[in-house]
Residue frames relative to the residue before (quaternion, step in Angstrom):
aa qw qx qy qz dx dy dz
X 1.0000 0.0000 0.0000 0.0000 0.00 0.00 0.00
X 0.7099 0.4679 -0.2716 0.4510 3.23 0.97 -1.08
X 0.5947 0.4570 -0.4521 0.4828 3.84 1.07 -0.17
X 0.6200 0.5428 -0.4083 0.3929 3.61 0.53 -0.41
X 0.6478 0.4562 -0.3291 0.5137 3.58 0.70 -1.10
X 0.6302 0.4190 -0.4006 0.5164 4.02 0.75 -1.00
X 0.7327 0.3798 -0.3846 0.4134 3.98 0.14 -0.48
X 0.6640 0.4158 -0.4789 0.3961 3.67 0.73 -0.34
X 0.5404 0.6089 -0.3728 0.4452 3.68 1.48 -0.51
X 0.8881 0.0204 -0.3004 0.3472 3.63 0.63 -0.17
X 0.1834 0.6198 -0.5912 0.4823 2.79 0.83 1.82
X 0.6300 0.4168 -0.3587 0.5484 3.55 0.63 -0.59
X 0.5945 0.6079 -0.2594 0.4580 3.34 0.59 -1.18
X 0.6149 0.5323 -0.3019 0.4975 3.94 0.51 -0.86
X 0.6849 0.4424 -0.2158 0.5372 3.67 0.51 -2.02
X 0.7383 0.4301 -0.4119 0.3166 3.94 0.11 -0.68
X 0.5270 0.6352 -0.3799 0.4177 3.26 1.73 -0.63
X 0.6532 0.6980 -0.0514 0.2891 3.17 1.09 -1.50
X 0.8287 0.2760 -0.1802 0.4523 2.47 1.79 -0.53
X 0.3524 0.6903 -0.3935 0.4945 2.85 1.80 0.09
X 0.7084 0.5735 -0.2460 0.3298 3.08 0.60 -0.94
X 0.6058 0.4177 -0.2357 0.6348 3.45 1.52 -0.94
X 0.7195 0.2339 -0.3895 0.5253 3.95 0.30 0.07
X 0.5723 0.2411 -0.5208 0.5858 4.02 0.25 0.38
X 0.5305 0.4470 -0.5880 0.4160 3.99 0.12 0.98
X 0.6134 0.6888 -0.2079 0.3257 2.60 0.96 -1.25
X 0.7324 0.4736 0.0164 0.4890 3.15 0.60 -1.74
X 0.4705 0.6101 -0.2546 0.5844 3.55 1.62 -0.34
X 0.7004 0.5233 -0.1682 0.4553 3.30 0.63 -1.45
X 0.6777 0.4600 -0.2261 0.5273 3.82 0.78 -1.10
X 0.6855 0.4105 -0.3584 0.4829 3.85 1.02 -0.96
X 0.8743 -0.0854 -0.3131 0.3608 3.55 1.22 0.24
X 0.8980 -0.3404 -0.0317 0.2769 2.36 -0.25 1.92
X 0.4244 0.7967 -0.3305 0.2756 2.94 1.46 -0.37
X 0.7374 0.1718 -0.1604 0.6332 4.04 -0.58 1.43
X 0.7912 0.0067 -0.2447 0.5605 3.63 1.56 -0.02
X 0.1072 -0.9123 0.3941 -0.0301 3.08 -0.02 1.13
X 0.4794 -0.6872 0.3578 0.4123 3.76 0.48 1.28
X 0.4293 -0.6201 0.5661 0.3327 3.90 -0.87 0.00
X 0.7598 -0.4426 0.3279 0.3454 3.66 -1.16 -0.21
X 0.6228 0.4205 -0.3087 0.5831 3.54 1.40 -1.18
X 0.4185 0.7291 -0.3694 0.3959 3.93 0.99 -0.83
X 0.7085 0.4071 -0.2341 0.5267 3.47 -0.16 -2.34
X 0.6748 0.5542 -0.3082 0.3774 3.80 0.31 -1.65
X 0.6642 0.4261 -0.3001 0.5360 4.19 0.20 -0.98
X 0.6831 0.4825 -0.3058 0.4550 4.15 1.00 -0.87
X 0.6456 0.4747 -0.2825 0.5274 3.34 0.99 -0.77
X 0.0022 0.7788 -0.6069 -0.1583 3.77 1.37 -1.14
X 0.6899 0.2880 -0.5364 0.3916 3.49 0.29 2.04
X 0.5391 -0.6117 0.5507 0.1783 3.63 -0.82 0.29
X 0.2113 0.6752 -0.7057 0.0382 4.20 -0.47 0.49
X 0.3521 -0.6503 0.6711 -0.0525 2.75 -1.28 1.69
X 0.1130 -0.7115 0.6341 0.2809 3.42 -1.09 0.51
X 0.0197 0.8438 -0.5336 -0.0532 3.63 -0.65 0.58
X 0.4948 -0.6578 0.4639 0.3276 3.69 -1.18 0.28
X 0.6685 -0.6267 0.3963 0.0579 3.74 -1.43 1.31
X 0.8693 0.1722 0.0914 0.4543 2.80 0.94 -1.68
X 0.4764 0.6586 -0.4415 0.3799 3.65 1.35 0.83
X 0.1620 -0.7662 0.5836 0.2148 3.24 -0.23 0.70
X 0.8181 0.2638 -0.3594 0.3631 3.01 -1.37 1.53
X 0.6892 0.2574 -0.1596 0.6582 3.42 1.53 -0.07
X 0.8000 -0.0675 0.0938 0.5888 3.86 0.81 -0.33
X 0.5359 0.6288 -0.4824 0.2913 3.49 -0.64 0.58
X 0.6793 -0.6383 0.3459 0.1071 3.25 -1.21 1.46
X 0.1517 -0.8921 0.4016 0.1406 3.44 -0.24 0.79
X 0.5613 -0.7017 0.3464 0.2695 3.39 -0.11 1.16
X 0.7070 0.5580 -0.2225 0.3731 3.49 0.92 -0.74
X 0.6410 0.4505 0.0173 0.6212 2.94 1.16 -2.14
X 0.0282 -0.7920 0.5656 0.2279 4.02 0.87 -0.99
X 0.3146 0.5595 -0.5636 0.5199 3.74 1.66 1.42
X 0.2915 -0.6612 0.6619 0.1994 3.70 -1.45 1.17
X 0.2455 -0.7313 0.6349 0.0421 3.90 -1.15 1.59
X 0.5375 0.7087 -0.4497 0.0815 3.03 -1.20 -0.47
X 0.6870 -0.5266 0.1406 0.4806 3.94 -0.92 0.31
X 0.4522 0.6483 -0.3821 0.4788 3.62 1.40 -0.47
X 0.6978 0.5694 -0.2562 0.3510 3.51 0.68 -1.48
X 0.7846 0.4727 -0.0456 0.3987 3.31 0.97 -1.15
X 0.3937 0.4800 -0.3811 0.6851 3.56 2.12 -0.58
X 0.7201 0.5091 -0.3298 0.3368 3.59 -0.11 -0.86
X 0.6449 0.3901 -0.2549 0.6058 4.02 1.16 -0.61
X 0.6340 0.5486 -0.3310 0.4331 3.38 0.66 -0.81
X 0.7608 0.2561 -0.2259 0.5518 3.73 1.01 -0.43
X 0.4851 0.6340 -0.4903 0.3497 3.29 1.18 0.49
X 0.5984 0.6925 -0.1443 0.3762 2.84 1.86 -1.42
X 0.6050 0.5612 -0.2096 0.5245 3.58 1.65 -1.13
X 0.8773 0.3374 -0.1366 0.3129 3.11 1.04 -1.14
X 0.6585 0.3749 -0.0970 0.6453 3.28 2.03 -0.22
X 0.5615 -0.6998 0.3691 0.2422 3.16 1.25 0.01
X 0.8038 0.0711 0.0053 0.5906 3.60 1.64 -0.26
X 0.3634 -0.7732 0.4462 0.2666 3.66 0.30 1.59
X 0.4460 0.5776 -0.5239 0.4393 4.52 1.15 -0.69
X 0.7820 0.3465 -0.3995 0.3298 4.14 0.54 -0.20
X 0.4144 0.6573 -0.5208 0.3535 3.32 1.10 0.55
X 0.0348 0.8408 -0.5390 -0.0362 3.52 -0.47 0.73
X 0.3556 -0.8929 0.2669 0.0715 4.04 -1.11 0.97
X 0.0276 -0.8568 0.5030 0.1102 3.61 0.05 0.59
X 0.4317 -0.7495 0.4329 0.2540 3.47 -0.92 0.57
X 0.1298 -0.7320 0.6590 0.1139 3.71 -0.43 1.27
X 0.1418 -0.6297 0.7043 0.2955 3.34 -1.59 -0.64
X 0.7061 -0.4440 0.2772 0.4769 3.91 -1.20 -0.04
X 0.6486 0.5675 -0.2773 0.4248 3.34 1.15 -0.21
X 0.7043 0.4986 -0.0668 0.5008 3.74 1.35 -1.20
X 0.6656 0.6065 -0.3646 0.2371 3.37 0.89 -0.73
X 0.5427 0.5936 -0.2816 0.5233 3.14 1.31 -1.26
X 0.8710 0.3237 -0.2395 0.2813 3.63 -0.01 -0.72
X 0.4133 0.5823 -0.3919 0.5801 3.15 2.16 -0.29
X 0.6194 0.6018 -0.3015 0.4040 3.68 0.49 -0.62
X 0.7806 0.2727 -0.1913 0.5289 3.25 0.87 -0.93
X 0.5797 0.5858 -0.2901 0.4864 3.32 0.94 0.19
X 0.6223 -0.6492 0.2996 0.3188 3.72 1.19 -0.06
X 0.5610 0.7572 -0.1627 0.2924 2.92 1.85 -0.85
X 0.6938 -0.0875 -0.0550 0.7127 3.47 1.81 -0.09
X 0.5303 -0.6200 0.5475 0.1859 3.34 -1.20 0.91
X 0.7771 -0.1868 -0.0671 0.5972 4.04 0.45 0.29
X 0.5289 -0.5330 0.6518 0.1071 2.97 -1.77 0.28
X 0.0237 0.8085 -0.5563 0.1908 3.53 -0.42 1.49
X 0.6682 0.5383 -0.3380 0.3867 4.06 1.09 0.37
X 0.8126 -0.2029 0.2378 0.4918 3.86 -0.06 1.42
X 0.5004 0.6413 -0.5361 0.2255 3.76 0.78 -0.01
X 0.3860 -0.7090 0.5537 0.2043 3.61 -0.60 0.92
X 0.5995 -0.6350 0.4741 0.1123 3.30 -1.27 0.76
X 0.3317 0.7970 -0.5014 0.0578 3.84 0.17 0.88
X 0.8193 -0.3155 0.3230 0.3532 3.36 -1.45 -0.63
X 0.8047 0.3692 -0.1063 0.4525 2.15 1.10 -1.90
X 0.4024 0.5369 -0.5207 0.5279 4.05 1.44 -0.24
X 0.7609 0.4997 -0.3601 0.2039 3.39 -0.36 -1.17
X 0.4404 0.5686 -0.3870 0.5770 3.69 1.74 -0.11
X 0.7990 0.4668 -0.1804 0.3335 3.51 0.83 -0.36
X 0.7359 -0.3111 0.0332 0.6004 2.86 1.82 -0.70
X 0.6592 -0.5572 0.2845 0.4171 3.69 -0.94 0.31
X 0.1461 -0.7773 0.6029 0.1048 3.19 -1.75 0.34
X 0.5774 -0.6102 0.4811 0.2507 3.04 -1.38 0.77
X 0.5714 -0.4834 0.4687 0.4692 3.97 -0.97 -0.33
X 0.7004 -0.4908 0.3560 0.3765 3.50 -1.10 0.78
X 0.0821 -0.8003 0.5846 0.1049 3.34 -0.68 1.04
X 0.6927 -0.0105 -0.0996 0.7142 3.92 1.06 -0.23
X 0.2587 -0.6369 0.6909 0.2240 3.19 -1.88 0.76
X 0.1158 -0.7537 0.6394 0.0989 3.50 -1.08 1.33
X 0.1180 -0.7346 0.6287 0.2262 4.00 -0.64 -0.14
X 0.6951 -0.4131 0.5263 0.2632 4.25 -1.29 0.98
X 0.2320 0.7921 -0.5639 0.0255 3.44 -0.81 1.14
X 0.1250 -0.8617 0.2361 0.4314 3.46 -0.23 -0.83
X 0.3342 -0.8078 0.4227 0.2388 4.05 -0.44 -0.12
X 0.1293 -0.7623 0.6243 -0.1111 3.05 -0.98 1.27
X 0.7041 -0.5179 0.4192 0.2454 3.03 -1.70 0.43
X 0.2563 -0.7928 0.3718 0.4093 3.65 0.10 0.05
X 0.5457 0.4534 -0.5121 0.4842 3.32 -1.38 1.15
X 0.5945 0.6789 -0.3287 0.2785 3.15 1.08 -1.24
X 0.6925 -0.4652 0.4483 0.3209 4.17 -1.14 1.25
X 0.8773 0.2289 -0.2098 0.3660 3.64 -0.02 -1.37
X 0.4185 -0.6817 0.6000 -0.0112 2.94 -1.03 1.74
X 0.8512 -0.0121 0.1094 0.5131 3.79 0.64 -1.14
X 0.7084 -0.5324 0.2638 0.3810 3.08 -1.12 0.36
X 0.3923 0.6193 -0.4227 0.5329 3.97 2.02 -0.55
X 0.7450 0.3557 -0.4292 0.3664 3.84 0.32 -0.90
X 0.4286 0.5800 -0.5893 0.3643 4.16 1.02 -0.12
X 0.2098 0.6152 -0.7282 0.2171 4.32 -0.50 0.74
X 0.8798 -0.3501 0.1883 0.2605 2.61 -2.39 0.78
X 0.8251 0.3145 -0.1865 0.4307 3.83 -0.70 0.54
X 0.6907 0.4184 -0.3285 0.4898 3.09 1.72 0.57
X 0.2390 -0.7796 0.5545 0.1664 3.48 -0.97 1.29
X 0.1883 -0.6829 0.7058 -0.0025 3.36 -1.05 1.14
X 0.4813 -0.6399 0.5982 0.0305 3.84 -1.75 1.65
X 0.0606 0.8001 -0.5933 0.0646 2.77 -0.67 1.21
X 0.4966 -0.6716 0.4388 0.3313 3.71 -1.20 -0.43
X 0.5027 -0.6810 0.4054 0.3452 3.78 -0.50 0.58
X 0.8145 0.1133 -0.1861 0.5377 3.92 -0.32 0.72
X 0.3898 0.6438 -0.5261 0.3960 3.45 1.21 0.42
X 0.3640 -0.7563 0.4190 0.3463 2.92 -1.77 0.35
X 0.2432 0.8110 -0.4335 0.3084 2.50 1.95 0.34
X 0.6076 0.6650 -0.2823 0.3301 3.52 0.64 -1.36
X 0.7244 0.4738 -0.2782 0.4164 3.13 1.25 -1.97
X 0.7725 0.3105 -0.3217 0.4510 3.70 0.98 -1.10
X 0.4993 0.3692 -0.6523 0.4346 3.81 -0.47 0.27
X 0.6099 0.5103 -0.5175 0.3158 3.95 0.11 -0.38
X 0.6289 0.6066 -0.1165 0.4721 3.30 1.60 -0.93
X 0.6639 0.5274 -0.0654 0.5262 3.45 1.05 -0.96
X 0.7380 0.2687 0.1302 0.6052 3.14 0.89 -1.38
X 0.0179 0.8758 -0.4814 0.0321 3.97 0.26 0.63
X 0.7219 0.4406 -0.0786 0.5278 3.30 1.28 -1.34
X 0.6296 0.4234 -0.4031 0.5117 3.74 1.29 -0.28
X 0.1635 -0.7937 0.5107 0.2873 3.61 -0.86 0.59
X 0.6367 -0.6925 0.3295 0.0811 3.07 -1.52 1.38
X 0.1917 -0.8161 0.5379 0.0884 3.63 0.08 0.99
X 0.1192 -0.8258 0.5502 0.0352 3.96 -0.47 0.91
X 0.1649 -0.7726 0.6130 -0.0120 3.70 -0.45 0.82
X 0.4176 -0.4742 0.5879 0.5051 4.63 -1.07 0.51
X 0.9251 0.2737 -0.0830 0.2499 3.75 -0.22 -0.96
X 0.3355 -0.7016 0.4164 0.4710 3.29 -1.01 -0.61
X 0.3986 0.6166 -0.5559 0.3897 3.43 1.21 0.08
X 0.6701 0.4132 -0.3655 0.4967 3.67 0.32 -1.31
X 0.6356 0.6203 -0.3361 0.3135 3.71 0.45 -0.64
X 0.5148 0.5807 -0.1993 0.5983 3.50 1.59 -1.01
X 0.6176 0.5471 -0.3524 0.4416 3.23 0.48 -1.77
X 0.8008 0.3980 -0.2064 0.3972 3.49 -0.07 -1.53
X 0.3330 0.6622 -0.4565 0.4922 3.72 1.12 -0.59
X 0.8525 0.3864 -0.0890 0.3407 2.94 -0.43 -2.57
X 0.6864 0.5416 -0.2427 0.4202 3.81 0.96 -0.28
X 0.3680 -0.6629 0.4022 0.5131 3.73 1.81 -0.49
X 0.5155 0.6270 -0.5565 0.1772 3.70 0.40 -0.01
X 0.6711 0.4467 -0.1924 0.5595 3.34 1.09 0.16
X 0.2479 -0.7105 0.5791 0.3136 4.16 -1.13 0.33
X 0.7437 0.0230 -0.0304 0.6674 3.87 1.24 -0.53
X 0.4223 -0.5219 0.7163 0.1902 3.48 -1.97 0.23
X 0.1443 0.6805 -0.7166 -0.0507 3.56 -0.94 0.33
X 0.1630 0.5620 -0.7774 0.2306 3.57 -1.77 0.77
X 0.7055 -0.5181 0.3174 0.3648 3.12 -1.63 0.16
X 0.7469 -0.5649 0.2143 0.2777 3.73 -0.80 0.48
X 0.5576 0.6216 -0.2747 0.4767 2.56 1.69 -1.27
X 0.8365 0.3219 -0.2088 0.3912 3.87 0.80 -0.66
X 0.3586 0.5594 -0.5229 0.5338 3.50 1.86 0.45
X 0.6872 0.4134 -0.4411 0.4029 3.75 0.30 -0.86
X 0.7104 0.4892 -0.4203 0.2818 3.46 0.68 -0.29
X 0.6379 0.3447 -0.3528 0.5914 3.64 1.35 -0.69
X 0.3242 0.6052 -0.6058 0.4020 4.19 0.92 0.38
X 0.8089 0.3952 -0.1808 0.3960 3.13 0.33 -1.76
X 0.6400 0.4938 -0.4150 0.4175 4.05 0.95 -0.04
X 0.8694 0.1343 0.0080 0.4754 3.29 1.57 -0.57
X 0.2144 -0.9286 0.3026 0.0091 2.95 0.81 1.49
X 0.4481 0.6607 -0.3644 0.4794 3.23 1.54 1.00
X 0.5792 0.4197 -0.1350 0.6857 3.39 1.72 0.07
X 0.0492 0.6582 -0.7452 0.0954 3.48 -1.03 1.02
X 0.5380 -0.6704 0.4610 0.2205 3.12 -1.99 0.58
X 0.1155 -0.8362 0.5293 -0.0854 3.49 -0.63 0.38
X 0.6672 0.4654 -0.2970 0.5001 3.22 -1.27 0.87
X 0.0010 0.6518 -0.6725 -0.3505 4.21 1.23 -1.35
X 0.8582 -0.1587 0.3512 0.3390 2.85 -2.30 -0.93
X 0.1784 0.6640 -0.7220 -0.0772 3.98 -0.64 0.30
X 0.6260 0.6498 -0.2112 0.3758 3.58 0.68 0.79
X 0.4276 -0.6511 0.5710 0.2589 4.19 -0.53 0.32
X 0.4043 0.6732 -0.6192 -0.0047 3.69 -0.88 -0.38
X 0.1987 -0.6544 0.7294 -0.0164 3.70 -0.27 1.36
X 0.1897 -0.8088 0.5535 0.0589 3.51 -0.81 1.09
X 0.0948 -0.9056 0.4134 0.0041 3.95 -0.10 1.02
X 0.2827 -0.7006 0.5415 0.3688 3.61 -1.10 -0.10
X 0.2269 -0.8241 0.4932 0.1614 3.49 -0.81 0.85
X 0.2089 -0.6795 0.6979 0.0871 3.38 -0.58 0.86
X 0.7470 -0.3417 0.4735 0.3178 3.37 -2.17 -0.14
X 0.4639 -0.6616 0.4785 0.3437 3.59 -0.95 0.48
X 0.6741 0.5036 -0.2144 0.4960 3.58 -0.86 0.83
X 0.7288 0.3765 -0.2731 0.5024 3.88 1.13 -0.94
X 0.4053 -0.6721 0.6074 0.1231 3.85 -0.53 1.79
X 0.8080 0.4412 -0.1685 0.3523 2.88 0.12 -2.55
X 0.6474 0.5326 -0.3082 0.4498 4.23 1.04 -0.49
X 0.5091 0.6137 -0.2732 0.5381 3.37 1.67 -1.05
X 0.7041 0.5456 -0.1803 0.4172 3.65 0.63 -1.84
X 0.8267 0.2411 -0.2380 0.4492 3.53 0.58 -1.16
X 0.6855 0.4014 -0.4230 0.4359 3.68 0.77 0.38
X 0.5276 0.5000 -0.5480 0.4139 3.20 1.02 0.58
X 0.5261 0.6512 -0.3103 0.4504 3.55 1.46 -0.80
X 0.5943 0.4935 -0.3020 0.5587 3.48 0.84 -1.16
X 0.6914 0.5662 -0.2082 0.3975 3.78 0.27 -0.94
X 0.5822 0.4021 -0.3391 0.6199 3.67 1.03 -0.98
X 0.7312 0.4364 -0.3761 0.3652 3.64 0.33 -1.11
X 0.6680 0.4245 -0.4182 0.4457 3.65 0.29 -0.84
X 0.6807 0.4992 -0.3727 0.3854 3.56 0.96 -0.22
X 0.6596 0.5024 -0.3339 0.4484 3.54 1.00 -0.86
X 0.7710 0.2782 -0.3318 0.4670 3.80 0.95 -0.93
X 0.7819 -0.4999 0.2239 0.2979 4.03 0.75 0.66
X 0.1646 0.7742 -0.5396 0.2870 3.45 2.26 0.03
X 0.7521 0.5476 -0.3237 0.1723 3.11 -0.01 -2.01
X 0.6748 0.6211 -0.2319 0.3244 2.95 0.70 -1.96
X 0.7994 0.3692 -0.1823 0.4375 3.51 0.62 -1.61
X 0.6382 0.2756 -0.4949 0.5213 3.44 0.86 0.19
X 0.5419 0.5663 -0.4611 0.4160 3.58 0.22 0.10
X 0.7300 0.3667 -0.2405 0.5242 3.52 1.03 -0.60
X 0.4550 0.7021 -0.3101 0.4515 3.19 1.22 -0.36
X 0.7782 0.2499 -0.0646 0.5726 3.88 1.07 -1.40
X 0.8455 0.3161 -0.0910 0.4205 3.24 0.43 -1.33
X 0.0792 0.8455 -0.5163 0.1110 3.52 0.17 1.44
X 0.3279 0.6421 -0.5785 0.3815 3.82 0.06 0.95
């Protein structure tokens, strides 16, 4: 009798274990997060900073100052200016350096929380991750030496090599535009310039906004040709993040409605 009563006791005994065990999983699971996982604007307000990926080498939108060895420019400042809306203090906006090639995958990798550097707005990005509403409208140009024959993109023909940028889309449309010129692709645009400024190249093409900027470092080079191009200029967040999507567009209307925009826009972009 007395073994029965001792075997139904640790049976019972077993099942209470059992279940403890399944509700301190449980309860594990919820402390992390697990089945609730915080969204993107969430993780961002816990951390109470912002990492921007931004570009180094654009003059006039990103680019490293030699002195200070802080990167300035109009990108730099849209990018505090909604930190400032959205955290309450632009000192939490912190910066990592992407190029056209890196950003996308830093992004999806965790490594920065939006994307703030000249990234045009496509279809085919938008399979990849989210955007924000158009924060600058740029439009394809190219740059030449002055004196230089090509007037427009019709004058890019067989036996001409035209500088582009790796993961740009710049890269993708002059290939389009230009069939018969062959396309020379560089990681950057410093090295791009570089080569430019060396003859390995007859033109640079990229958006305008960043020819005026290496126009204005070297006033041996002028654009030419205007825009034969779109570039809607966007912030890119992860794929999936509404509430990150939602509050930098909010931040964005505001820095526009009380005049942020304007003065940093005047501030860089003088043409």
């Amino acid at each position: 009798m007395l073994s029965k009563k001792f075997f139904k006791f640790s049976v019972m005994c077993l099942i209470a274990v059992f279940m403890l065990a399944a509700c301190g999983s449980n309860d594990d699971a919820e402390t992390n997060g697990e089945g609730s996982e915080k969204n993107a604007l969430e993780a961002i307000k816990d951390k109470d900073k912002i990492v921007f990926g931004v570009k180094n080498d654009t003059r006039l939108f990103g680019l490293k100052n030699p002195s200070s060895g802080k990167v300035e420019g109009f990108d730099i400042d849209i990018a505090k200016a909604l930190t400032k809306e959205i955290l309450g203090d632009e000192s939490k906006a912190e910066f990592v350096e992407v190029t056209s090639k890196t950003r996308v995958q830093l992004l999806q990798n965790g490594k920065i929380d939006a994307v703030v550097a000249t990234m045009t707005i496509t279809e085919e990005r938008k399979k990849e991750v989210d955007f924000t509403d158009v924060y600058f409208e740029a439009g394809q140009s190219l740059l030449v030496k002055k004196g230089s024959k090509i007037k427009s993109v019709e004058d890019l023909k067989k036996g001409t090599k035209v500088i582009a940028v790796k993961g740009s889309t710049s890269a993708v449309n002059i290939a389009e535009k230009a069939p018969d010129a062959e396309v020379l692709q560089y990681e950057n645009y410093s090295e791009a310039f570089t080569a430019l400024k060396s003859g390995q190249g007859d033109a640079l093409t990229t958006d305008d906004s960043i020819l005026y900027g290496m126009a204005d470092e070297d006033p041996n080079f002028e654009l030419t040709g205007g825009q034969f191009t779109e570039e809607p200029y966007g912030i890119a967040v992860k794929k999936d993040s509404p509430e990150l999507v939602e509050a930098l567009n909010e931040a964005l209307q505001a820095l526009k409605d009380n005049g942020t925009y304007d003065e940093i826009h005047d501030k860089w972009i003088k043409k």
